[in-house]
Each structure stands twice: as C-alpha cells, then as structure tokens.
N, C-alpha and C positions, 0 to 999 in steps of 0.2 A: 525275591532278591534282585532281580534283574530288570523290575523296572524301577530301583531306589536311586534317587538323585537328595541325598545327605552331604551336606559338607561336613567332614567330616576329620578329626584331630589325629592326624599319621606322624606318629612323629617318630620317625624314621623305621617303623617298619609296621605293620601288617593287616592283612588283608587275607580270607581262606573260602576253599572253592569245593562247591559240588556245582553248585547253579554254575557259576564261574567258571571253575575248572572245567565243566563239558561246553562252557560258549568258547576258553579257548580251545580247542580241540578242534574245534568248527575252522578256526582263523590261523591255526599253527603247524609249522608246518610236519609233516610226518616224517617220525623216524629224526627228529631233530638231536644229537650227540649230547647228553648228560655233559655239565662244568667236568674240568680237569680235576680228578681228585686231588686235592690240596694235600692229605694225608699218605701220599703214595710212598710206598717203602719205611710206612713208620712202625715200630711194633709197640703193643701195648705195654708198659712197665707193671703191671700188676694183671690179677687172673681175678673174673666179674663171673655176677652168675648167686655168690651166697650174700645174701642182703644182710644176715646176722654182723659182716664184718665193716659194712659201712656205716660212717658217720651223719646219721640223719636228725632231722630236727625232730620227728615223730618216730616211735621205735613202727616197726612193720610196714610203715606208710613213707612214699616218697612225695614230697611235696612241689609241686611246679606250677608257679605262676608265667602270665600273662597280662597284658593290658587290658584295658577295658575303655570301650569296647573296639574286639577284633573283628577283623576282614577276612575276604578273597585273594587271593588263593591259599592263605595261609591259614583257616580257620574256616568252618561251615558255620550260619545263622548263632555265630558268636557264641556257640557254643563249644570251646575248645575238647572239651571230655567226651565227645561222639566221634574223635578220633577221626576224623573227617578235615582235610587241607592239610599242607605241605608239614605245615611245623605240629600240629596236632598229632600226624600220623608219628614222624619223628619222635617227639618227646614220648608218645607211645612205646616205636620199638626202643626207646635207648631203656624205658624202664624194663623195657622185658629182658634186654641187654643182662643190664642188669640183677634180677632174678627177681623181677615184680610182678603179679598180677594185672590184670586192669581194675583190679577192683580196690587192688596197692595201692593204686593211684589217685594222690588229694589235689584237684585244680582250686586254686586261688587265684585273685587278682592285684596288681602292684600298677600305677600307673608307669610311664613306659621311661622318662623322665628319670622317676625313682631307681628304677632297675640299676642302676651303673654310679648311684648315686654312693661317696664313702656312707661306710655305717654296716650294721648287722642289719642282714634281713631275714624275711617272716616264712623265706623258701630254699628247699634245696639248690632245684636253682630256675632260671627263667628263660623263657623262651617267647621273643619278642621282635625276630630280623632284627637284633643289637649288634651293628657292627665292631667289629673289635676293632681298636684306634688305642692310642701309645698314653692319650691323656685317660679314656677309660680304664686301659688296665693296671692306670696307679693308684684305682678305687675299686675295683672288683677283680674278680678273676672270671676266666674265660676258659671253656674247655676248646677242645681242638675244633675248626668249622664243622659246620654242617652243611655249608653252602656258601655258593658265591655269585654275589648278585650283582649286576652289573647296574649304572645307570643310564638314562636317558633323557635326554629333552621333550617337556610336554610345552605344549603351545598351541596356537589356533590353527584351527585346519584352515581358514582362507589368510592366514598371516603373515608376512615375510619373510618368520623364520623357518619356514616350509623349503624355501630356496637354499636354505645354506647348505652348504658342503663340509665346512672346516671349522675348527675352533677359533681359527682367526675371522672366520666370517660372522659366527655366535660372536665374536667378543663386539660387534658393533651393537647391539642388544641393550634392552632395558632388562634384566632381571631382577628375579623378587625369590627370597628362599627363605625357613625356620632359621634363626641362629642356632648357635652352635652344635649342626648339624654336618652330617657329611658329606651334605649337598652344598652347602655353604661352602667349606673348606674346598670342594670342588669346584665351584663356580670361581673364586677365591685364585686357588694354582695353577688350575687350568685355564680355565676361558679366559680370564682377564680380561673382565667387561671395557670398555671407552667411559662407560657413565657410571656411578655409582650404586651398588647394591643393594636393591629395597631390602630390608630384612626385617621379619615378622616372627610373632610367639610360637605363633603354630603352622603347620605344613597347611594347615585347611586354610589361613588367613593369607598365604603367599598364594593359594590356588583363588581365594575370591579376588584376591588382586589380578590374575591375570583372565580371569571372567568378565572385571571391571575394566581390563586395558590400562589396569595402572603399570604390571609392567606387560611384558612381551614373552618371557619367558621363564619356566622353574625348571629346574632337576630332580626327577623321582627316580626311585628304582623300577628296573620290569616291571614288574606285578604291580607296583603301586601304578605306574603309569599307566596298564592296560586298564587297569582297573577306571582310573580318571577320565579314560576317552569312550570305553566299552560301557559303563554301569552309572559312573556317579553323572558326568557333565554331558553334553549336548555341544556339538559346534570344537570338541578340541582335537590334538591328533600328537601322538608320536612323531618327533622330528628325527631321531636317530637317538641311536648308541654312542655310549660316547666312549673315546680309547681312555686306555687305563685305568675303568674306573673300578674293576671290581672291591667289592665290601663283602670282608668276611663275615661271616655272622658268626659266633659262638656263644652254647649256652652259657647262662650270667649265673654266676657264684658270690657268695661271698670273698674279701680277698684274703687270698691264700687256701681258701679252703679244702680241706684234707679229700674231699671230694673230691677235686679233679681230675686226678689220674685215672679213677673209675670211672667219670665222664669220658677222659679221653676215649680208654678201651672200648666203650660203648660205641664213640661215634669211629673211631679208627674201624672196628669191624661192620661198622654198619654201609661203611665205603665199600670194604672190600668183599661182604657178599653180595653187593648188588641193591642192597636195602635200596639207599641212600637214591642213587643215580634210576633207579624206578620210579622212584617218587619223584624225582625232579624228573621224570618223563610226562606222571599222567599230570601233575601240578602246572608246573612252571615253564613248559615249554614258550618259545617265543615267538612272534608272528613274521608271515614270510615277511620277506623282502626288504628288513629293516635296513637302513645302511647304519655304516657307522663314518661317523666322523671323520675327515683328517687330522690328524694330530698337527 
C-alpha cells in the first residue's frame, strides 16, 4: 500500500489506514486533541439497542455502503467489512450501537456521486466523508457528524505557494478543483482567486492538473491531502489549513428516512463514550507544525 502512486477518483471523501494510519503516527504529532464534539449536550430522542424496531431494507441485516474504490485512512486494502480505518471502524460500532452483530452487517458499494443523489437507495445508509451542505440535505438526509474534517492546501513542494501566509496571498494563485464540490464552493468564498478556476469531473483530474502545472493549486481535506503527498504523488506537500473550513460528515440516508433518529443515538453516544474521539486519535491525527492560514 505504501508504495502505490494511483491517481485516483476522491470525490470528496475517502481514503482508510492501517498501512497509512501507522505511517501517520510516525509524522503526527503525539497526544494531538480529538475535533470538538459537534453533538455536545444533545440527548438521543429514541432508545437503540433492539434491531426488531427498526426500519431496515433487509429484515435482521443492516446494510451500509460505500464507494468504490476506498482509501486511507478511512478504509484498509478497500476492504471496508475488516472494520479496519476511521469510517469502517465507525459504521461498525454505530451497528453495534445499534443491536447488530458483525455478521449483521451487509457492505455494498454506491458510487460516491450517487450517495446524496434524490431517489431511493439500495442502503440503510452510507458512509463515504459525505459532507453535509444545505443543497445535499434537500435530497438525502443525514444523521448527526461523526467527524469534522477540516481542509487544506495541496501544492508543490518547490512552488510558490509554499510562501503564502493568507487567503489573500492564495487568492493570487492559479487553482484547479472537482465541481460541485466542497472544495470548490471553498475556493469559491473564500480564497477568491485573481484568475479564474480550472474546474474538473474528478478530484484525480484537478490533481493531474497540478502534477502538469496547469494549475498551482487544489483544496483537499486532511487525510485526503496526507494521503496525496505521503502515498499517491512525489514532489507535492501540504501548504496549510485553511480557517473556517471544517466539513461535517454525516451518514447518508434516504430523505427523511425513519432511520435517523436511530442513527443519531448511535453516533450522539458514540461521542460521548469516547468511541468516536479514539478513533479520530489512532486514524486521523494531523501532522506537526501545519500552519493555518490567515483569514
């Protein structure tokens, strides 16, 4: 796994780690502070635990897709059901949450696209770093995060945007990002380039754009980012955090569906024992000395 150089279709979220996750470990720093629970002070509206009372697509079996194919750190050797990377382990305990087995549990795949797409779909629900945005959830629903993942600037390690300090110094930049993504919308409100924004199908076509120098800069999330400098490419590097960017993730439902509330309780307790903020320890931690941007 760790010597793969795939370009690779992220489209907007995942990547999962053992290989990975112990090369971060090596580069992160120790003892690094778990994200602010987003769910703090909320109480579950319903009581989880008896599977007999939920609304499932399969009677006994909870169903949970994913994309295809998954990554670091959020997945092990793409295979999501060895319960191995961030969101693996996750959709794991929220079924046990639940009252599932591991053997309850049916993985399927939905490309990543689809996920948030209106329409009935073929899963309970999904789990894919799908950030939750105000246009998605007027075609799916969304249980409460499970994480919040911040963004950051990939770009060349010998490049000029190595020097920046600020968003107003990134906005002299060429950039290149996926449409309608949340890197877009971010390059978009925030930075507010001088030149205009290359924009491409896929996250992997914005990343061979800045391999090729067509532009100068993308927006990934953490993990995707480590990912891009650490595993996939040669020659790029982390240029900073950017402020405000955090992107909540929450599992994908169909909308409205009677499920949620069970979701919630799932991931609401899985905050508040410790689940949750463990696993974004040995997972997702981030590498010293990153700066972050001026606003």
């Amino acid at each position: 796994m760790a010597t793969r150089r795939r370009l690779i279709q992220i489209s907007g979220g995942a990547l999962a780690a053992a290989a990975l996750g112990r090369s971060l470990q090596v580069s992160a720093q120790e003892g690094t502070p778990a994200s602010a629970n987003p769910v703090a002070g909320a109480t579950p509206s319903v009581e989880i635990g008896d599977i007999s009372v939920l609304p499932l697509k399969q009677e006994g079996k909870i169903v949970i897709h994913t994309d295809e194919p998954v990554y670091e750190p959020w997945f092990v050797d793409n295979d999501p059901a060895n319960g191995e990377g961030y969101e693996s382990a996750v959709a794991f305990a929220v079924a046990e949450k639940l009252g599932f087995s591991k053997d309850q549990v049916e993985w399927g795949r939905t490309p990543f696209n689809n996920s948030y797409a209106p329409g009935p779909k073929p899963f309970d629900f999904y789990i894919c770093d799908v950030s939750r945005t105000p246009e998605r959830a007027r075609a799916v629903g969304f249980s409460e995060p499970y994480n919040a993942v911040p963004l950051v600037v990939v770009t060349k390690a010998d490049g000029p945007v190595m020097e920046a300090k600020s968003l107003e110094e990134l906005a002299t930049f060429k950039w290149g990002t996926q449409i309608g993504t949340t890197f877009h919308s971010y390059i978009e409100s925030h930075i507010k380039p001088d030149k205009d924004i290359l924009v491409y199908d896929t996250n992997a076509d914005s990343l061979t754009a800045l391999m090729n120098d067509t532009v100068q800069a993308v927006v990934q999330t953490l993990q995707i980012g480590i990912y891009n400098v650490e595993i996939q490419f040669e020659g790029l590097a982390l240029g900073g955090l950017l402020p405000d960017s955090d992107q909540y993730t929450g599992l994908v439902t169909e909308l409205d569906s009677p499920l949620i509330p069970y979701l919630d309780a799932a991931v609401i307790e899985l905050w508040n024992d410790g689940t949750i903020p463990s696993l974004q320890d040995e997972y997702l931690a981030p590498p010293e000395d990153l700066q972050t941007y001026e606003g």
